[in-house]
N, C-alpha and C positions, 0 to 999 in steps of 0.2 A: 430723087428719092423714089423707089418703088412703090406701089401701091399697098402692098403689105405693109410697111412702114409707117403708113399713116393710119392706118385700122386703128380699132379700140384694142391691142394689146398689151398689156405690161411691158413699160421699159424698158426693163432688162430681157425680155421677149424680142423685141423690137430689136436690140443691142444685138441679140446673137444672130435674128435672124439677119442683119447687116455684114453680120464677119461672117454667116454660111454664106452671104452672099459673093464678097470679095474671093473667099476661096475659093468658091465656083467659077465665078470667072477667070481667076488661073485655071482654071481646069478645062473649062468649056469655050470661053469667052464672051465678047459682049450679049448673050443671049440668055446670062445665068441669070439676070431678075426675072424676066419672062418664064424662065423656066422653077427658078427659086415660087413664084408666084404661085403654078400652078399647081406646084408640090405642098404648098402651105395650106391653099384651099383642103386640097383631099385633106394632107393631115389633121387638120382640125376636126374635116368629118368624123373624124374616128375617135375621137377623144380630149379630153380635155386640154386646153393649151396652156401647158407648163413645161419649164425648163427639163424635168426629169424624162420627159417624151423626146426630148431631140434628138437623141439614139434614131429615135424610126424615122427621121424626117432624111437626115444624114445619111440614112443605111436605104432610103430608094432612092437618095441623090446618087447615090455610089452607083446605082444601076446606069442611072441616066449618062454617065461619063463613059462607060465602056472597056475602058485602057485600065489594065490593072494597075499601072505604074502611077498612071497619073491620079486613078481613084487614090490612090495612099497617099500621093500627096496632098488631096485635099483633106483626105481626114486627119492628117498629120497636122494642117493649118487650122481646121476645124479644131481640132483638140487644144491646139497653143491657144487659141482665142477664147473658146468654151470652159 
């Protein structure tokens, strides 16, 4: 379990950020919680952590991958699970 994961989050919080996890890891591989981790912190800096915000969290993972082929797959898995 990632250390995000066990935060004071909402649930269902916790839930997606699990499945942005898994698709990261198809995408990136075993470095995506590490990297999922560090994307969360900032995110939160910025605003309030609710589900309606996942957009932005998603959309600087997509930097982080590089490969436009493979960015779309993740947000393609990203969406079936969100």
């Amino acid at each position: 379990m990632t250390d995000y994961a066990r935060g004071s989050y909402p649930p269902e919080i916790q839930e997606i950020f699990q499945d942005i996890e898994q698709a990261l890891a198809g995408a990136i591989g075993p470095a995506a919680g590490m990297i999922l981790y560090d994307y969360v912190e900032q995110w939160q800096r910025n605003g309030p952590v609710v589900a309606a915000r996942i957009i932005e969290l998603t959309t600087a993972l997509v930097e982080e991958i590089g490969d436009p082929e493979t960015a779309q797959e993740f947000i393609s898995r990203v969406e079936k699970k969100c």
